[in-house]
N, C-alpha and C positions, 0 to 999 in steps of 0.2 A: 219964749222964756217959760221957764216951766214954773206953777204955783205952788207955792209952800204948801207942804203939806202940814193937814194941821193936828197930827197925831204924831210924836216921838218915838221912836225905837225903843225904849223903857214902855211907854206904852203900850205898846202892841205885843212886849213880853208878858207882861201884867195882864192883858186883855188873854193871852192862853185860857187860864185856868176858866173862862167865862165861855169857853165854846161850844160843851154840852148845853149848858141851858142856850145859847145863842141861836145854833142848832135846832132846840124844840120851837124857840121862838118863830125860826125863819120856816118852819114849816107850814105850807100853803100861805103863803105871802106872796103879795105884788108889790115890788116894790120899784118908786119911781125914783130914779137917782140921774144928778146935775153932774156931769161932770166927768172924765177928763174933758179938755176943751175938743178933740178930736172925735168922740162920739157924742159928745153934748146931753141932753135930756134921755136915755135910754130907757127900758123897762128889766128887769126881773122878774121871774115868774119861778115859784118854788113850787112846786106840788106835795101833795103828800108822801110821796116815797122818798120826796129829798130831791128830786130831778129837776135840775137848774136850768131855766133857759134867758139869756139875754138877749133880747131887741135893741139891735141900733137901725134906727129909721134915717135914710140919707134923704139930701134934696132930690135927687134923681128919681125920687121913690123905689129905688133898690130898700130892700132889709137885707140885712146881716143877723144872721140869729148864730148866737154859741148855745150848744146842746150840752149841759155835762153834770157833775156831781160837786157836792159842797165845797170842794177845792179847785176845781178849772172846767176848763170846758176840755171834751171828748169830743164832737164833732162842730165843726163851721159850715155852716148852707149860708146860701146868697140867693134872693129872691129876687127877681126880674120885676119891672116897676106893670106887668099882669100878674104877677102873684105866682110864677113860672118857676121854677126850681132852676136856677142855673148852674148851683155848685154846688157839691155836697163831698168833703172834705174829713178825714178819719186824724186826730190833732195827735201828737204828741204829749205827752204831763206838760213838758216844762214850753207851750206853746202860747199856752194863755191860762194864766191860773187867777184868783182873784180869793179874797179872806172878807165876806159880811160880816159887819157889824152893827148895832142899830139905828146908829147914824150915819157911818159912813163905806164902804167898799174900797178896796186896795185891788190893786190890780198889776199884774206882772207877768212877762214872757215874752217869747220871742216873735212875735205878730204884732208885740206894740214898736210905736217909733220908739227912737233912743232916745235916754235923757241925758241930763249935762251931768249927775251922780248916776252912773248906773246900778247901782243897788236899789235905791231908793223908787219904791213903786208909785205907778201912777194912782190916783181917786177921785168919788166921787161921791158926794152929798148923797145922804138918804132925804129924799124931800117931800115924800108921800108914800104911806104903807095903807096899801088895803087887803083885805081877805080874799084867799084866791080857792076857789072848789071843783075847779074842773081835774080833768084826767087828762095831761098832753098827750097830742099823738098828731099825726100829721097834719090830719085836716084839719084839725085845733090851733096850727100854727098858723095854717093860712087864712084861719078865721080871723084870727088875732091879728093877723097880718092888715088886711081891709079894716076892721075895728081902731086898730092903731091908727090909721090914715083917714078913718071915716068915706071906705068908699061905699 
């Protein structure tokens, strides 16, 4: 059963004109978001150029990392539970896109399961925002990778 979402379509028209400043906000932010129930507690990571990457951390300890810009992700890696690149993946736009806000993320495309309204995107809670200064790059991810898991 999928959860109400708790932002209305008038809302998220309303919320346009608020994307430049949203934008400056999310620059170099970490941010830690609850939710959809299928990726659970995830991370964000915004760098200064605006280069978005999400951590979803599985039980397996696989990562899924999406690599992309302020509207979706451009590439999907899947990292082996040794920190091993298993997949690295070139996405489509309309593959997985997602719209930050300061509280919450909206999420849409064709990598997510289906919903019972299909228009309607999946989300998740903003539930922790901290300051982010580094520079991603590979071995940055696989840092983050072990830091995430604490190995």
């Amino acid at each position: 059963m999928d959860k109400k979402i708790p932002i209305t379509p008038f809302e998220i028209i309303r919320r346009v004109k608020d994307v430049p400043e949203t934008l400056k906000w999310s620059r170099r932010k970490h941010l830690m978001i609850s939710g959809p129930e299928f990726w659970g507690i995830h991370h964000i990571y915004i760098d200064n150029s605006l280069k978005h990457m999400i951590f979803c951390l599985k039980a397996d300890f696989t990562t899924h990392v999406f690599i992309g810009i302020p509207t979706g992700a451009k590439e999907w890696r899947k990292y082996g539970k040794d920190d091993n690149l298993l997949l690295s993946k070139q996405l489509s736009d309309d593959s997985l896109e997602w719209k930050i806000y300061k509280d919450l993320v909206l999420y849409k495309g064709k990598m997510l399961p289906p919903k019972e309204i299909p228009e309607e995107p999946y989300w998740g809670e903003v539930v922790k925002v901290d300051t982010f200064n580094d520079d991603a790059n590979d071995q940055w991810i696989v840092s983050k990778i072990k830091e995430l898991y604490n190995k």
